[in-house]
C-alpha positions as CSV (number, residue, x, y, z in Angstrom):
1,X,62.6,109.7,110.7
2,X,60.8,106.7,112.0
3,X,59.4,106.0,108.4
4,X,60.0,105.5,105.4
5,X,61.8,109.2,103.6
6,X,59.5,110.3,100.4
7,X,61.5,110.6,97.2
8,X,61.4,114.3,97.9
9,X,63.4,113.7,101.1
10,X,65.9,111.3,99.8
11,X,66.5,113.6,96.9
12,X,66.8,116.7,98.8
13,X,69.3,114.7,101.4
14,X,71.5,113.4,98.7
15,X,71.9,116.3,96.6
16,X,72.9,118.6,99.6
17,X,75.9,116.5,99.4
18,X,79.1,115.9,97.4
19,X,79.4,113.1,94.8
20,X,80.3,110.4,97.2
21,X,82.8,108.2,96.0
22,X,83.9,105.6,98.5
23,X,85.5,102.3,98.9
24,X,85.0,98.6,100.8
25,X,87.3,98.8,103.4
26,X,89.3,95.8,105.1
27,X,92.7,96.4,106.4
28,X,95.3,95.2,103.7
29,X,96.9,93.8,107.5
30,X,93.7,92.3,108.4
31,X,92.8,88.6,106.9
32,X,88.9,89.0,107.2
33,X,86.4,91.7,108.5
34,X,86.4,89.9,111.4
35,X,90.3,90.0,112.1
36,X,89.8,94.0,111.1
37,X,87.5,94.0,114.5
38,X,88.7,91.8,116.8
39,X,91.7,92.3,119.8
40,X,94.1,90.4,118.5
41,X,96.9,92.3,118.0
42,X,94.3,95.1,117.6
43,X,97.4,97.4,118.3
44,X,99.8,96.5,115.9
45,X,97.1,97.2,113.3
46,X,96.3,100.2,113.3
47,X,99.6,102.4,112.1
48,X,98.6,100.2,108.6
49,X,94.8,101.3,109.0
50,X,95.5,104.8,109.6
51,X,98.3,104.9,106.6
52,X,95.4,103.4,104.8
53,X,92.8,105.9,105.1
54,X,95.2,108.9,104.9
55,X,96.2,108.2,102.1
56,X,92.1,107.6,100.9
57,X,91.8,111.2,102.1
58,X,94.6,112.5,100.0
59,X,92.9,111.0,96.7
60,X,89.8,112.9,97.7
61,X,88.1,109.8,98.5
62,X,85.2,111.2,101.0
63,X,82.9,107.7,102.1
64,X,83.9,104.1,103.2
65,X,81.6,101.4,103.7
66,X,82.1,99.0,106.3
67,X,80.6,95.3,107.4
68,X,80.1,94.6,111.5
69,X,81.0,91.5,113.2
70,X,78.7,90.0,115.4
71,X,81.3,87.7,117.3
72,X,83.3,90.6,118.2
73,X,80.8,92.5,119.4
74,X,79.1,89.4,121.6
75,X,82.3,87.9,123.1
76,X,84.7,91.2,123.1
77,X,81.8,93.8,123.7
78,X,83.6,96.9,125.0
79,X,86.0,96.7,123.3
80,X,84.3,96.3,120.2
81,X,82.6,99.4,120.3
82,X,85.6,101.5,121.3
83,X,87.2,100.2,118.1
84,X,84.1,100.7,116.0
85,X,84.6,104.3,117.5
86,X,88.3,104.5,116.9
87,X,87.6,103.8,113.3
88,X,84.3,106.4,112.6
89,X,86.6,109.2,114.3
90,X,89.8,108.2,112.2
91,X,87.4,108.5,109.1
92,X,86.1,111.5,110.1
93,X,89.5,113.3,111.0
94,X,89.9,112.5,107.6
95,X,87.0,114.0,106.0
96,X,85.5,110.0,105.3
97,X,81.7,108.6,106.0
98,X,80.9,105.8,107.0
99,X,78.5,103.5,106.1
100,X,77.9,101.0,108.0
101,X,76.1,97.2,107.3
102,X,74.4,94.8,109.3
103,X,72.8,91.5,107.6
104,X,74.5,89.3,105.1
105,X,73.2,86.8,102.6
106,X,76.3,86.4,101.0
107,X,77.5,82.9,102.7
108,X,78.4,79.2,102.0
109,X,76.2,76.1,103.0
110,X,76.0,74.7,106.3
111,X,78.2,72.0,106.1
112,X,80.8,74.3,104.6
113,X,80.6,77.0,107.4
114,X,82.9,77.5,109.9
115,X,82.6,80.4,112.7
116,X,85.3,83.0,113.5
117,X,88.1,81.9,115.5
118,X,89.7,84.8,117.8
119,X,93.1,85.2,117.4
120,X,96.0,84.7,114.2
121,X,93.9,83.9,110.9
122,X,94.5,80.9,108.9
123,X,95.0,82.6,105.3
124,X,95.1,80.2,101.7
125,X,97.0,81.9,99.7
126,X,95.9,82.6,96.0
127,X,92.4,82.5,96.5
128,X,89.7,85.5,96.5
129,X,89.0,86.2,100.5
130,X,91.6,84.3,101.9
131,X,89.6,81.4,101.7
132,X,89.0,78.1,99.2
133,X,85.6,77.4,100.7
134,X,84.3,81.0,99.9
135,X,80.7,82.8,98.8
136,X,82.5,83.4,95.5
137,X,83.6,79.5,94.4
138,X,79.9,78.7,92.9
139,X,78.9,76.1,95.7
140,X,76.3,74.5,95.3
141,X,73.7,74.1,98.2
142,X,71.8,77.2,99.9
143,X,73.6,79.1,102.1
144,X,73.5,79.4,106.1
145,X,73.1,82.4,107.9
146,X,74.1,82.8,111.9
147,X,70.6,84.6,111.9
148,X,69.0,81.4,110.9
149,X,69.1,80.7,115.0
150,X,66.5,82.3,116.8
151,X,68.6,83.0,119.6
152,X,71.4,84.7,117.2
153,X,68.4,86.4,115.4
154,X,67.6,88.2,118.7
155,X,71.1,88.8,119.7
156,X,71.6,90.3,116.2
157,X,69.0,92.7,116.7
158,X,70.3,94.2,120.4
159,X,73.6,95.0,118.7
160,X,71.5,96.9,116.0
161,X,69.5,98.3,118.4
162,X,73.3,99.6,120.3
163,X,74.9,100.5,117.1
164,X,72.1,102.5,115.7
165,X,71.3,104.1,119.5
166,X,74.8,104.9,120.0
167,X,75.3,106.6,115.7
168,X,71.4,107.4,114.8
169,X,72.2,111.3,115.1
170,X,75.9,111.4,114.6
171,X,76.9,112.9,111.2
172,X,79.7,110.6,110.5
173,X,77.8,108.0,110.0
174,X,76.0,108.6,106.6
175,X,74.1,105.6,105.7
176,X,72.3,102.4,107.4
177,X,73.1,99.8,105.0
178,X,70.3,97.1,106.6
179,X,71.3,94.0,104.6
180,X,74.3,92.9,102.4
181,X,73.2,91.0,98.9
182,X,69.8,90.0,100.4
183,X,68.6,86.3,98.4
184,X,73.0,85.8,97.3
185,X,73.7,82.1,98.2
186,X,70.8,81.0,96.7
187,X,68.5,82.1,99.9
188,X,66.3,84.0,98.0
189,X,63.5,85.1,99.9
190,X,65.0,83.4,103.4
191,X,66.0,86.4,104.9
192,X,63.6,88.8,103.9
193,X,61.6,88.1,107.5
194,X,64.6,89.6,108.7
195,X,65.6,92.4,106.8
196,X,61.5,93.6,107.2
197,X,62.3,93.3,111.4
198,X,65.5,95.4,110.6
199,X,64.1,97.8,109.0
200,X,61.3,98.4,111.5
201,X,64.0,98.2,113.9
202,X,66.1,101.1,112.8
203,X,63.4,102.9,112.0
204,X,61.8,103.0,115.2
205,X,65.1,104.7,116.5
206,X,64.2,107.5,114.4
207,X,67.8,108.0,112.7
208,X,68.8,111.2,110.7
209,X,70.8,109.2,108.0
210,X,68.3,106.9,105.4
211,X,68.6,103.4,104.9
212,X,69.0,101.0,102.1
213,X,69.0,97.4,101.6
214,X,71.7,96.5,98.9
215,X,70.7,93.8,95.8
216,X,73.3,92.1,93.7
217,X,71.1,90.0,90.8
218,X,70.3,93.5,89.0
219,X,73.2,92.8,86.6
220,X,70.9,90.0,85.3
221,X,68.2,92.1,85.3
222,X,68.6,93.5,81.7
223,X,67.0,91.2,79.6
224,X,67.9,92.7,76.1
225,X,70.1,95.9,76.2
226,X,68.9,96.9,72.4
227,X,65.5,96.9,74.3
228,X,63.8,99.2,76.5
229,X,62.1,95.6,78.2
230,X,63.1,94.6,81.0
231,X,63.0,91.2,82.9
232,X,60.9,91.6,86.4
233,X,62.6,92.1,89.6
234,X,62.4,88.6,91.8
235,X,59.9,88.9,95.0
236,X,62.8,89.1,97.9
237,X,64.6,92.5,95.9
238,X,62.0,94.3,95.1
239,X,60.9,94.1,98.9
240,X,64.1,95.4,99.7
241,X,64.0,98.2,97.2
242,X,60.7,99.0,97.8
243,X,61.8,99.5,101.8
244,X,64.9,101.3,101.0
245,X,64.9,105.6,101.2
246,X,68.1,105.7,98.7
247,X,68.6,102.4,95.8
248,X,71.4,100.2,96.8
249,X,73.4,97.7,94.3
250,X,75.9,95.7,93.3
251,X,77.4,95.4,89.2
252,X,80.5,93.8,88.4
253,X,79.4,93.8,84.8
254,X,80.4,95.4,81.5
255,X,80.0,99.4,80.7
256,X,77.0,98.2,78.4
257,X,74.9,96.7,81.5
258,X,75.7,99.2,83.6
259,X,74.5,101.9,81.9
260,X,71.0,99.7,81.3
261,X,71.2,98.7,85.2
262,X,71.2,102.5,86.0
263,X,68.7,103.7,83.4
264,X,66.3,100.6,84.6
265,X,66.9,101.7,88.7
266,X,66.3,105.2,87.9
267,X,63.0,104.7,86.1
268,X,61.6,102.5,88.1
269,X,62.3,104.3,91.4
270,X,63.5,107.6,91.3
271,X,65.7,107.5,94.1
272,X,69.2,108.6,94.8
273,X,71.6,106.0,93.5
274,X,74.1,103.9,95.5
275,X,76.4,101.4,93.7
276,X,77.5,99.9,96.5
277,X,79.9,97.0,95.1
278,X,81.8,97.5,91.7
279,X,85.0,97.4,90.1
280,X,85.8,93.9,88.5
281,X,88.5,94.9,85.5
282,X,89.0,90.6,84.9
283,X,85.5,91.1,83.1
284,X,85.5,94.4,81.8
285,X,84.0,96.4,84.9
286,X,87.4,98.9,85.1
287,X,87.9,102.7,86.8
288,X,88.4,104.3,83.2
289,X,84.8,102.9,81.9
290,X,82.6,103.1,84.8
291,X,84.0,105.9,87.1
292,X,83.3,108.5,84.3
293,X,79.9,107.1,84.2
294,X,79.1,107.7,88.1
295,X,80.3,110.7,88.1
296,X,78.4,112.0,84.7
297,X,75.1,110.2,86.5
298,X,75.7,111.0,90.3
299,X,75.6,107.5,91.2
300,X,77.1,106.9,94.7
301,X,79.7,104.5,93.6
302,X,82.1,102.3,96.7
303,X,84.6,100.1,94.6
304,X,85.4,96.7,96.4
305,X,88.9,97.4,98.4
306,X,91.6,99.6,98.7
307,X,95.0,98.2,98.9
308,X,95.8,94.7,98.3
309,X,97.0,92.8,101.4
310,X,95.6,89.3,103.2
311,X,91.7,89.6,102.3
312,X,93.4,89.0,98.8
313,X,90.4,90.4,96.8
314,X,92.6,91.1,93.9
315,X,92.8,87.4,92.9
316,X,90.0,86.4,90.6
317,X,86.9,84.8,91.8
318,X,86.7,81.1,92.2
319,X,83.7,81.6,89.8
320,X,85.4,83.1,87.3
321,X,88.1,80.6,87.2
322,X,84.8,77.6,86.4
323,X,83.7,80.1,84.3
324,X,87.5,79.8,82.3
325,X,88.0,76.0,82.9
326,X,84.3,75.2,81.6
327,X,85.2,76.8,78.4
328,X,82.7,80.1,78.9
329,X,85.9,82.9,79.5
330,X,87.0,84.0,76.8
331,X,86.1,87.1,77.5
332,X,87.9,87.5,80.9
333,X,91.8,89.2,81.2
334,X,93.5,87.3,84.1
335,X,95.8,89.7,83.5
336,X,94.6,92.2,85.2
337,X,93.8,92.3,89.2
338,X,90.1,92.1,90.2
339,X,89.7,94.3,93.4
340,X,92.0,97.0,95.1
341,X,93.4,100.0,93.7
342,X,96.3,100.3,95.5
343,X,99.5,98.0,96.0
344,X,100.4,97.1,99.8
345,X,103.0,99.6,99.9
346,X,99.7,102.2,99.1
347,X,101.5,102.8,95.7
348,X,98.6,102.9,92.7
349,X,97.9,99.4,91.1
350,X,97.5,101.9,88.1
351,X,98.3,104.8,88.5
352,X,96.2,106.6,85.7
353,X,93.6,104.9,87.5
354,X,94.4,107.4,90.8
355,X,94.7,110.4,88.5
356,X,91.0,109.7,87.3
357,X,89.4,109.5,90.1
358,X,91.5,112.7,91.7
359,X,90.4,114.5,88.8
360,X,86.8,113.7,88.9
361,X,86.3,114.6,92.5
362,X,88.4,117.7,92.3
363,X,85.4,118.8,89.4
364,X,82.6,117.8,91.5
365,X,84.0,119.9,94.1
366,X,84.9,122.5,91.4
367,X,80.9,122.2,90.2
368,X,79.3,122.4,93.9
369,X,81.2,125.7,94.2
370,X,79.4,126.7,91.4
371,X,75.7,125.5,91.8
């Protein structure tokens, strides 16, 4: 539709569906989203990436969501989008939607950005991402986006335009996630020109799958969880809320705020529910406490990563290590991994945690056949 879906719509759309339960996806054999999507030994990849989402498949694992690269698609064009099309028809043989995401607010200050290089990957070892200077180390200073250029910004938009052309009726696609984290690196309302042009962008192409625009302050939302009060939604998020068909967010908090997060969404917009970013066991945020509770809600729920490899996103945020060092962590278990569910050799992290989610989309299945 080349509007906006009613609540009707959206409702009707999501509940034809399965309880999708999906997963963040880089390559545990890629060092960065970028490195999943360039050439560079492009080949040697993919065995890993294919081992990788066969073995999603066999947990019962039926949506993925995925990040593009803008360098890759402007310097290695073609051959971009015959990977991006290898990798929707390997998710697809395998039963997997995609979800796909264009904009990104979560970044590091100008000074402290450096663009993609083509080619091997420098990796630091032992930090979140691969990378010291990351989104999650609490810099200080407002962060830079590529789209800040005019020239980028316009760029930007023709690969939307080509990606969305190219998917806008293709079932295997599922969702249009129009910007990542909109206001994160202390933008705030920066982008929101941009995300408004995305929208009417995609829009205007008249997809069949809706589109979101995903938030991440909502776990500060709450302000007293013995209370039914809530603290108001800043400017830039609620725009991208209010433009979204289904509610996209991020929690990485406790069971306790994500229960109020969910309650708060689904009063406030009665919309079809997409978790987009969770799964955080150093504070709490673990498969046993919050899985139960997206599938007892029928929130759409994608856990950050898969299996453990170079993206590293099982070491703790640089964030959470201040948070430790400044005295405030008591509360956090180092002990635990942050992202990722399975080990590089695509053995469970924990395995009970594999058994739960097997068993919770085996009943949703179980309860569609029914309904």
């Amino acid at each position: 539709m080349n509007r906006q879906w009613t609540k009707e719509e959206a409702w009707a759309w999501y509940n034809a569906r399965p309880w999708l339960c999906g997963f963040n996806y880089v390559p545990s054999n890629c060092a960065s989203r970028f490195d999943m999507w360039q050439a560079h030994r492009h080949d040697e990849k993919m065995p890993g990436i294919i081992a990788e989402i066969e073995k999603a498949h066999e947990i019962g694992y039926n949506c993925i969501r995925i990040i593009m690269s803008y360098e890759c698609w402007k310097y290695e064009h073609d051959g971009y989008m015959e990977r991006l099309e290898e990798f929707i028809s390997l998710c697809a043989k395998n039963e997997i939607g995609v979800m796909i995401v264009f904009g990104n607010d979560c970044t590091v200050p100008k000074d402290l950005y450096t663009p993609p290089k083509f080619g091997e990957q420098k990796i630091d070892w032992g930090y979140h991402g691969g990378i010291k200077r990351s989104p999650h180390a609490g810099i200080p200073g407002v962060g830079y986006s590529i789209l800040d250029e005019p020239e980028i910004l316009e760029d930007f938009v023709c690969m939307i335009r080509e990606v969305v052309t190219k998917y806008r009726a293709d079932e295997r696609v599922i969702v249009w996630d129009v910007f990542n984290e909109l206001g994160n690196g202390r933008r705030d309302g920066k982008s929101v020109p941009m995300m408004e042009r995305f929208f009417a962008e995609i829009r205007a192409l008249d997809p069949i799958q809706p589109l979101t625009a995903c938030t991440y302050r909502i776990v500060f939302w709450a302000s007293d969880p013995q209370s039914d009060k809530y603290a108001p939604l800043c400017p830039w998020e609620r725009r991208a809320l209010e433009l979204s068909d289904v509610i996209s967010y991020h929690d990485y908090r406790d069971l306790q705020t994500s229960v109020t997060v969910i309650d708060y969404l689904r009063r406030e917009f009665d919309r079809p529910l997409f978790n987009t970013e969770w799964l955080n066991r150093i504070a709490g945020n673990c498969v046993q406490t919050h899985l139960p509770l997206f599938f007892l809600e029928k929130v759409a729920c994608f856990q950050w990563g898969l299996a453990a490899g170079l993206n590293q996103t099982y070491e703790p945020w640089d964030s959470l290590w201040a948070r430790y060092y400044n005295g405030e962590g008591a509360d956090l278990d180092f002990t635990k991994w942050q992202h990722d569910v399975l080990r590089p050799n695509l053995r469970p992290y924990d395995p009970h945690e594999i058994e739960l989610f097997e068993k919770l989309i085996a009943l949703d299945k179980r309860r569609k056949e029914t309904e």
